[in-house]
C-alpha positions in Angstrom: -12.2 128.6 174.7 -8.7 128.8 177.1 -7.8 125.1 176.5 -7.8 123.3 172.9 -6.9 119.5 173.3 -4.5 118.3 171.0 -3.6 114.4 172.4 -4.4 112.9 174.6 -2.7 109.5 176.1 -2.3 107.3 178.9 0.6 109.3 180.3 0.3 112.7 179.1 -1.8 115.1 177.2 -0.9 118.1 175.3 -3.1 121.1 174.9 -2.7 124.6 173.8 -3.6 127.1 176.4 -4.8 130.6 176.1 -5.2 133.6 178.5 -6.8 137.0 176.7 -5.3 139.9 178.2 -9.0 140.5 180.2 -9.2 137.6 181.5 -9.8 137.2 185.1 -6.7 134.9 185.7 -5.1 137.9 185.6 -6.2 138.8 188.5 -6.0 136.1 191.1 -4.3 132.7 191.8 -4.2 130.4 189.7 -4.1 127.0 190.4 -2.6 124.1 188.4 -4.5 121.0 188.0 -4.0 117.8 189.8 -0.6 116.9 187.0 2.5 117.9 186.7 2.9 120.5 183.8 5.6 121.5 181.6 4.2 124.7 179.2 6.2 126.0 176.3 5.1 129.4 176.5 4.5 130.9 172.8 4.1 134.6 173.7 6.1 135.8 176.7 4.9 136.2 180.3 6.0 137.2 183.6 5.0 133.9 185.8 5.2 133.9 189.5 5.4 130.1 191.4 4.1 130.3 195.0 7.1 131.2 197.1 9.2 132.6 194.4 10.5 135.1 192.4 8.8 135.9 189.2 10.4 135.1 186.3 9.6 136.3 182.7 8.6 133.2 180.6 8.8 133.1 176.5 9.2 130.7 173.6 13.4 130.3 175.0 12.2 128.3 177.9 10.3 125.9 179.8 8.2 126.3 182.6 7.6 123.7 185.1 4.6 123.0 187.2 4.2 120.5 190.1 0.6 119.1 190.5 -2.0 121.5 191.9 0.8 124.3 192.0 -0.2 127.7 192.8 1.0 130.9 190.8 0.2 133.7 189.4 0.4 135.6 186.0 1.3 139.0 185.1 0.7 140.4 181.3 4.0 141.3 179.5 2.7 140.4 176.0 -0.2 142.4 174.6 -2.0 139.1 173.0 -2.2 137.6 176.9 -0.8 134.6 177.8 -0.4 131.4 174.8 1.7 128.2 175.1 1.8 124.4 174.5 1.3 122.5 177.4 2.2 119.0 178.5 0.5 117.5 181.3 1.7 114.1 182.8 1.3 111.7 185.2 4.0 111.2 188.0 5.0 107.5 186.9 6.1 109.1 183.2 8.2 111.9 185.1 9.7 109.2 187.2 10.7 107.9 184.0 11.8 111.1 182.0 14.2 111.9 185.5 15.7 108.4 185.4 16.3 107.8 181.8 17.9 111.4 182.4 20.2 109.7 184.8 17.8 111.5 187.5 15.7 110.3 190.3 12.8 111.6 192.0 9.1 111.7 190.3 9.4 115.6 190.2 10.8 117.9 187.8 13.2 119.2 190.4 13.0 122.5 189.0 10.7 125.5 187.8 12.1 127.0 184.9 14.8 125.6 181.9 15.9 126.5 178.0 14.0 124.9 175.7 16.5 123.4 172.8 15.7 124.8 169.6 15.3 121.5 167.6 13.1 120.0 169.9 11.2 122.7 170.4 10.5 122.4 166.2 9.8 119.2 166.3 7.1 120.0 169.4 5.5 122.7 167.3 5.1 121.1 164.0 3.9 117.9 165.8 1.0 120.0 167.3 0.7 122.3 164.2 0.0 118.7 162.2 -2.4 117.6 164.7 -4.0 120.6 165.6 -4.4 120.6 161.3 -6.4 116.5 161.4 -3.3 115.4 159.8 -1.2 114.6 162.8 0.1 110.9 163.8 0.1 110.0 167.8 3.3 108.4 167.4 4.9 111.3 166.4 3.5 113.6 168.8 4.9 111.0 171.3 7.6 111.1 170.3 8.2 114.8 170.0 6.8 115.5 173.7 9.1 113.1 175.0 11.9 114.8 173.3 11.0 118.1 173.7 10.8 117.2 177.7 13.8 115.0 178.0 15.9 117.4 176.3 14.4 120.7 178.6 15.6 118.3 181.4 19.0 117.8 180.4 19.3 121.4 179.9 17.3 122.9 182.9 20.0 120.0 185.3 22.6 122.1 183.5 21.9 125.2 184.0 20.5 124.7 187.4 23.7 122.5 188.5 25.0 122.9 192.3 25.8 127.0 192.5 29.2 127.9 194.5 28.1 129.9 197.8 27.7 133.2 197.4 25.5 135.6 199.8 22.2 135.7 200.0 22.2 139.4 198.5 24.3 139.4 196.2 22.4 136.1 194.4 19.1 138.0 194.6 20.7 140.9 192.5 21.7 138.4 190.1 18.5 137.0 189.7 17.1 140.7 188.7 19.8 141.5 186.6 19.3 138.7 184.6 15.4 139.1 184.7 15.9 142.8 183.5 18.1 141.5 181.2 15.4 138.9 179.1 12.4 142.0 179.6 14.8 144.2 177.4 15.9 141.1 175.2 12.1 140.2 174.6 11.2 143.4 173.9 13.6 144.9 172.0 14.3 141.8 170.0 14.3 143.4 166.7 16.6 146.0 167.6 20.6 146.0 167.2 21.6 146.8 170.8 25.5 146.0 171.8 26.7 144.3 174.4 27.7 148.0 175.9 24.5 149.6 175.1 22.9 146.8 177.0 24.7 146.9 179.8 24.6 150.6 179.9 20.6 150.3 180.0 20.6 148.0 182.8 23.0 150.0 185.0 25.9 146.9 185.0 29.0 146.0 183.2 29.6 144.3 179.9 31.6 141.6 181.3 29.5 141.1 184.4 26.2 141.0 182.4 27.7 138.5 180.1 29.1 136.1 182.3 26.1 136.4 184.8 22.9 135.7 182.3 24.9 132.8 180.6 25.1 131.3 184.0 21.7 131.5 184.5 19.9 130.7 181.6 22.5 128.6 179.6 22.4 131.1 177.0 24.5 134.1 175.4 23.0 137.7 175.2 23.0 137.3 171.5 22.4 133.8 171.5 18.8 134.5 173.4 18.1 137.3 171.2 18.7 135.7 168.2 16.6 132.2 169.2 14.0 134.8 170.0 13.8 136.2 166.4 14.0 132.9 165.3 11.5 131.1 167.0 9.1 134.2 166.3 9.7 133.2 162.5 7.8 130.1 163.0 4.7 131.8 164.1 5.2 134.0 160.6 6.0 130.7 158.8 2.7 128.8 159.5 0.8 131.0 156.9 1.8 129.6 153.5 2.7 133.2 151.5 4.8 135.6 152.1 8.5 137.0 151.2 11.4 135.4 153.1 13.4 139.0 152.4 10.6 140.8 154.0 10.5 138.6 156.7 14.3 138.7 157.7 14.1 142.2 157.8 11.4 142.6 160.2 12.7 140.4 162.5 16.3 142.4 162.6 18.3 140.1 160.4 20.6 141.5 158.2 20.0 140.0 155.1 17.6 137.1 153.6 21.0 134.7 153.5 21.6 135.4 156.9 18.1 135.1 158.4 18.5 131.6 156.3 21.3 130.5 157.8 20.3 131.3 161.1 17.4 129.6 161.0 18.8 125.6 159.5 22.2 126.0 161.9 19.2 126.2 164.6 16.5 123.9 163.6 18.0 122.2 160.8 15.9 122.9 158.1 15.4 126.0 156.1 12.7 128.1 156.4 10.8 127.4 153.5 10.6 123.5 153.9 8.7 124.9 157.8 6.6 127.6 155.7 5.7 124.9 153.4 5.5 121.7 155.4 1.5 121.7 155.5 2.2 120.3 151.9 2.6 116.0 152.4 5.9 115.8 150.4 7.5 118.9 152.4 6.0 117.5 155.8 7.4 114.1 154.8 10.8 115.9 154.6 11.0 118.0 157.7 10.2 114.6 159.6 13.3 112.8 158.2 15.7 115.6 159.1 14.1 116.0 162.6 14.0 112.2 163.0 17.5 111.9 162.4 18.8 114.3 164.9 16.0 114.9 167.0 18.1 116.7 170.1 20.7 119.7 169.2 22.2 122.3 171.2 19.8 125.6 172.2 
């Protein structure tokens, strides 16, 4: 099965989505259905709107769909294509844009950060309902976050750019797209700022200043909120070492894999490796609840 429902409501649904690597999809258009759809992608994927550039997608952003969109897929991650998917109807993004100090009843955008708290709170929503144990209030409540804040990001990021020539914004655009396949792939690794640069043919102070304006994030910023948010795919099985863990995802030490993770998502890792448990799931939703928007 490509689609598992998770909710579904008057105004939106949410679904995960899968695409195996031999799937046809691959090799055609693809079509979006008749709603708008924001997808939080889970494994990373090189997505291509109608008209426009492709863009790698992964767990650090937010890709945007207008109603019966086409686009088309190209396989980056060796598992195929997985995300959480949010499909509304027009009224409620008429109402996410306004209450964003917006207008419009389209996500004026394709692509956005996703904040790492909301994200959490999106993925342990659907982890709980996906589980029998979820509560539609609080997947409500965690879509609508998880959306307004990708909003108030992606209107950030994607503010009014100063004139510059046609040219020389393209080559921005690749850099910056050469830039994330080499972060995404190489996440693990301890690449510096110089060694980057050096790989993608640019210099260190041009690469810098150029992906932050584009994505909202620092090179090591976007590396590390990859590492991190590939720790919550690990932390969903119950066992395992922390140590081990930190390690294999390039941190330098269990403290610091730690630390990372709760100035992030503002928990520690074990009380997410843990929260299937009621008095551990009970806790995660009070420190979410309380600050349910942070910065990515």
């Amino acid at each position: 099965m490509s689609e598992v429902s998770l909710y579904r409501g008057s105004l939106f649904a949410l679904a995960e989505f899968r695409c195996a690597p031999g799937d046809e999809r691959w090799r055609s258009e693809n079509v979006i259905g008749p709603r708008p759809v924001a997808a939080f992608p889970l494994t990373s994927v090189v997505i291509r709107h109608a008209g426009h550039d492709a863009a790698l997608a992964n767990a650090n952003h937010v890709v945007f769909y207008r109603g019966r969109e086409r686009y088309r897929r190209e396989l980056h991650d060796p598992r195929g294509d997985r995300c959480l998917f949010v499909a509304f109807e027009p009224a409620f993004a008429a109402a996410l844009l306004a209450a964003h100090g917006l207008g419009g009843d389209e996500i004026p955008v394709a692509y956005g950060p996703s904040p790492a708290r909301s994200y959490l709170r999106l993925r342990v929503a659907a982890q709980a309902f996906a589980n029998g144990h979820g509560e539609a209030l609080a997947v409500e409540e965690a879509v609508c976050d998880a959306l307004g804040s990708a909003v108030d990001a992606a209107a950030e990021v994607n503010g009014t750019p100063r004139a510059t020539r046609r040219g020389t914004e393209t080559r921005r655009g690749r850099l910056v797209e050469d830039a994330k396949l080499v972060l995404t792939e190489r996440a693990v690794a301890h690449d510096s700022l110089a060694a980057l640069a050096q790989r993608l043919h640019t210099s260190e102070f041009h690469l810098a200043r150029v992906f932050r304006a584009r994505t909202g994030f620092t090179l090591h910023g976007y590396r590390t909120q990859l590492r991190l948010r590939a720790a919550l795919e690990r932390l969903a099985q119950p066992s395992g070492d922390l140590s081990a863990l930190a390690a294999e995802l390039g941190f330098n030490s269990h403290s610091h894999f730690t630390g990372a993770f709760r100035a992030t998502f503002g928990v520690p890792p074990s009380i997410v490796r843990e929260s299937c448990g009621r008095r551990a799931r009970s806790e995660l939703r009070r420190i979410l609840e309380a600050e349910p928007t942070a910065a990515l």
